[in-house]
C-alpha positions as CSV (number, residue, x, y, z in Angstrom):
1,X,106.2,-20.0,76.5
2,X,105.9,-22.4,73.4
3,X,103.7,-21.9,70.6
4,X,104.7,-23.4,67.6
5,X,101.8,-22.5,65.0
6,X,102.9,-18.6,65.9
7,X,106.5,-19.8,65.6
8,X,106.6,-21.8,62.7
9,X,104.8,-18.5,60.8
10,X,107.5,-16.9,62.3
11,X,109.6,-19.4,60.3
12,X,108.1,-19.6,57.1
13,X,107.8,-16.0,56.9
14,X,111.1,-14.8,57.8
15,X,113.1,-17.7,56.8
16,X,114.8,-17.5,59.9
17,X,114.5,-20.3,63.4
18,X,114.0,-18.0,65.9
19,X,116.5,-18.7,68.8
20,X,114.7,-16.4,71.3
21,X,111.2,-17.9,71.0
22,X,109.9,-15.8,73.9
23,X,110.8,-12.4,72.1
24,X,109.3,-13.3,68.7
25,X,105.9,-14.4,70.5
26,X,106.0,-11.2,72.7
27,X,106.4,-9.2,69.2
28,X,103.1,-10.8,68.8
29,X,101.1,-10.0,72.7
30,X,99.4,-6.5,72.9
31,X,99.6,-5.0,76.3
32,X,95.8,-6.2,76.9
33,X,96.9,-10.3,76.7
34,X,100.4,-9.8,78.7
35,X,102.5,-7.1,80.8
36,X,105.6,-8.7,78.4
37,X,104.2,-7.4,75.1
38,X,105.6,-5.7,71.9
39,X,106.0,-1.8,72.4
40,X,109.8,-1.9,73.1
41,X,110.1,-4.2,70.6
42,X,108.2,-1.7,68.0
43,X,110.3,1.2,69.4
44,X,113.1,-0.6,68.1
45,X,111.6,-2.5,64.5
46,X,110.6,1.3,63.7
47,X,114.1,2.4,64.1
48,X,115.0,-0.8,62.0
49,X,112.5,-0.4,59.2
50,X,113.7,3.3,58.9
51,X,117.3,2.3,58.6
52,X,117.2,-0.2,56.5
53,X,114.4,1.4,53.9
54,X,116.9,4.9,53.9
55,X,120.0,3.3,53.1
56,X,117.7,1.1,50.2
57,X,116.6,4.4,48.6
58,X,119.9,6.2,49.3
59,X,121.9,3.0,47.1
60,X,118.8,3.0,44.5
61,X,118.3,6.7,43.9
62,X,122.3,8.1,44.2
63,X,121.4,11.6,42.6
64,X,118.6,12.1,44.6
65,X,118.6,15.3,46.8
66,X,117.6,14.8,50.5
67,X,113.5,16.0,50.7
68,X,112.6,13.4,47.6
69,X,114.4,10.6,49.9
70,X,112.4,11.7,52.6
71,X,109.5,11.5,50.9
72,X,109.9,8.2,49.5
73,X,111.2,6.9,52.7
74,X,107.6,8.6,54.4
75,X,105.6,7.1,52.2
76,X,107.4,3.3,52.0
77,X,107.2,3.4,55.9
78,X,103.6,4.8,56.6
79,X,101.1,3.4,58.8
80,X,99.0,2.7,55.9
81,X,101.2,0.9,54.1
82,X,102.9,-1.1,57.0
83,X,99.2,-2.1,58.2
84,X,98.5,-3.3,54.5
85,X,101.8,-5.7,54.8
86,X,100.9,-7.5,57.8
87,X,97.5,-7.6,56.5
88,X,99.1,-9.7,53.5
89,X,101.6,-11.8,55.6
90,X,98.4,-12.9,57.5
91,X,99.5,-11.3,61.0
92,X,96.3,-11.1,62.2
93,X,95.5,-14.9,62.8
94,X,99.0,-14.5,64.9
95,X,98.3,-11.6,67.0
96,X,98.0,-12.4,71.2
97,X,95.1,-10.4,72.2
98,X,93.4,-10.5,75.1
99,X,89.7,-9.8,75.4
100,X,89.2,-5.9,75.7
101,X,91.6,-5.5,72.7
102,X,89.3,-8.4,70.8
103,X,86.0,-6.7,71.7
104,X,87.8,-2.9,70.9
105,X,89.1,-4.3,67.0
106,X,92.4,-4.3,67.5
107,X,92.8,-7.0,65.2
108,X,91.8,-4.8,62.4
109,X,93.2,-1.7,63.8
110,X,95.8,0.0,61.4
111,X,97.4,0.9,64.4
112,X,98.4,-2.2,66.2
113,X,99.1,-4.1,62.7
114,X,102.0,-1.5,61.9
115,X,103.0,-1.5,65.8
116,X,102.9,-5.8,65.8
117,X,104.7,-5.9,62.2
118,X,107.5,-3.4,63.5
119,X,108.3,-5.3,66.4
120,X,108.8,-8.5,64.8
121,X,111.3,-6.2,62.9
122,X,112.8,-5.6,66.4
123,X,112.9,-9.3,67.3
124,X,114.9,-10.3,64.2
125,X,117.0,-7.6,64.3
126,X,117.9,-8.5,67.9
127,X,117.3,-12.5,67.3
128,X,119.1,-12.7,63.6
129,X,120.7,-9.6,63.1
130,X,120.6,-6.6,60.9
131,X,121.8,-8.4,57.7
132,X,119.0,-10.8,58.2
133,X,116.2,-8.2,59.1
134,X,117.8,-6.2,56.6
135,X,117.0,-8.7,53.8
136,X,113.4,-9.3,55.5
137,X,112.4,-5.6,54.9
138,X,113.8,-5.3,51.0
């Protein structure tokens, strides 16, 4: 599969040159477009993004007891928030849909932004490595 308007995005956002091109695209294909699409991917970006974000606020906030890390971390790694991030980086002119997930919303669905934006987290981590998905996140 080649797409290169999704992978030069994919480029320009993460300031990486993907070297699995199929893995970053299937970050990008809900389940309705492809039976190769992004929910491992987003099992694994979630993981990533909670990694990376707790040992951020563990370095920035040293005296910090455990249940006001938490909450930070909860509240840095919402849904809400995540869905508002790939609204910014413009991840919804990227998305692979297919038609039941077009005619259901899924493109503005909270839901499938955060899932999609997490499992590009998974592709670079896998792709680039957690140095460069680290620095993606921050």
């Amino acid at each position: 599969m080649n797409d290169p308007a999704r992978l030069e995005w994919i480029q320009r956002l993460t300031g990486w040159a993907p070297d699995n091109r199929i893995l970053f695209l299937q970050a990008l294909t809900h389940g309705s477009a492809s039976p190769d699409h992004y929910e491992r991917l987003e099992f694994l970006g979630d993981r990533v993004l909670g990694l990376v974000i707790g040992a951020w606020l563990y370095q920035l906030y040293p005296d910090e007891p455990e249940g006001k890390l938490s909450a930070r971390l909860n509240q840095l790694v919402s849904r809400e928030i995540c869905a508002e991030i790939a609204r910014e980086i413009g991840l919804q002119e990227y998305m692979i849909l297919g038609k039941q997930a077009r005619d259901d919303g899924a493109r503005d669905s909270a839901n499938v932004l955060c899932d999609m934006l997490e499992s590009l987290l998974g592709a670079l981590y896998i792709d680039a490595g957690i140095e460069k998905a680290g620095g993606f996140i921050r």
